[in-house]
C-alpha positions as CSV (number, residue, x, y, z in Angstrom):
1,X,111.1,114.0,89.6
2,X,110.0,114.7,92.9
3,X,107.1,113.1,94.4
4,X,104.5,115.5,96.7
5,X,102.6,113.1,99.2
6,X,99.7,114.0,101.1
7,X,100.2,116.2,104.6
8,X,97.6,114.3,106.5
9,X,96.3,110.4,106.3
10,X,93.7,108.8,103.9
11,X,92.6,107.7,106.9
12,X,92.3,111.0,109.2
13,X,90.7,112.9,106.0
14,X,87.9,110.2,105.7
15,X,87.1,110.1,109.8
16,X,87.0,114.1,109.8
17,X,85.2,115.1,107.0
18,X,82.7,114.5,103.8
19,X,84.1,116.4,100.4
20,X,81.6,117.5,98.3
21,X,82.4,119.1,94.8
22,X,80.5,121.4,92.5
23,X,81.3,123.1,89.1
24,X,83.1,122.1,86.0
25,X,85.9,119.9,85.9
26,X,88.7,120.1,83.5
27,X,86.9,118.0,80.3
28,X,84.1,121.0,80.4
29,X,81.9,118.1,82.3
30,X,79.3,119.1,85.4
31,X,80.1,117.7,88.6
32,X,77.9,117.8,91.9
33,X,79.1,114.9,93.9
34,X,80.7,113.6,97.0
35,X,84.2,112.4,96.4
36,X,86.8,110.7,98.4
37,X,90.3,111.5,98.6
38,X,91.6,109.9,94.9
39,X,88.6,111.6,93.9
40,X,89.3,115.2,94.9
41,X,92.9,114.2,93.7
42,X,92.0,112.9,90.4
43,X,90.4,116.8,89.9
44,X,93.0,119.0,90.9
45,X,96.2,117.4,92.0
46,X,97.9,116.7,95.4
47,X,99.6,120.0,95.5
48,X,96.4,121.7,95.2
49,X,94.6,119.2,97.8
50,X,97.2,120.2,100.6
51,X,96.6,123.5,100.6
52,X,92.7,123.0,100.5
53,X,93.0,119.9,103.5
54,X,94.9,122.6,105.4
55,X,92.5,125.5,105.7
56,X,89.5,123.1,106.2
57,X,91.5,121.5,109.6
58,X,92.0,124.6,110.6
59,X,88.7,126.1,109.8
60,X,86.7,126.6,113.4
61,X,83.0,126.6,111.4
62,X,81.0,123.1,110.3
63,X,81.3,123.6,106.8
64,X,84.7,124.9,104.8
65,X,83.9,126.0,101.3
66,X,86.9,126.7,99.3
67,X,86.1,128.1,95.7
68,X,88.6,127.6,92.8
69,X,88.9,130.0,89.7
70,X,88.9,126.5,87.7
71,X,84.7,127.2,88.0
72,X,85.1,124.3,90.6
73,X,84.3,124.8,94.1
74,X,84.8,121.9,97.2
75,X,83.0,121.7,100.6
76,X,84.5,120.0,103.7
77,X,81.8,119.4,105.8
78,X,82.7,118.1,109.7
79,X,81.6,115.3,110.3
């Protein structure tokens, strides 16, 4: 089984930005909190947390909102 590891550093995601989650998650639960990094992984996977981490470093604006048909929406905000 192949392993996917992150694309940037626990470290460098926690110094650049704040993650903030809204919606449902998977067990039909609300969620409007601020998560960390096993947080946002613990929702929807590492796969799915690269591709999210890479359009909110390259995003040029103060706030990155990337909406997911799971009902489930993060914001990156720049710190």
């Amino acid at each position: 089984m192949k392993t996917i590891s992150l694309a940037y550093s626990t470290r460098e995601i926690n110094r650049n930005f704040r993650i903030k989650v809204s919606g449902v998650d998977g067990e039909g639960n609300k969620v409007h909190k601020l998560v960390g990094v096993s947080g946002a992984i613990a929702l929807i996977g590492v796969e799915m947390f690269n591709k999210l981490l890479k359009r909110a470093f390259n995003s040029v604006e103060d706030k990155c909102v990337c909406k997911l048909r799971r009902c489930i929406k993060f914001s990156f905000y720049i710190k």
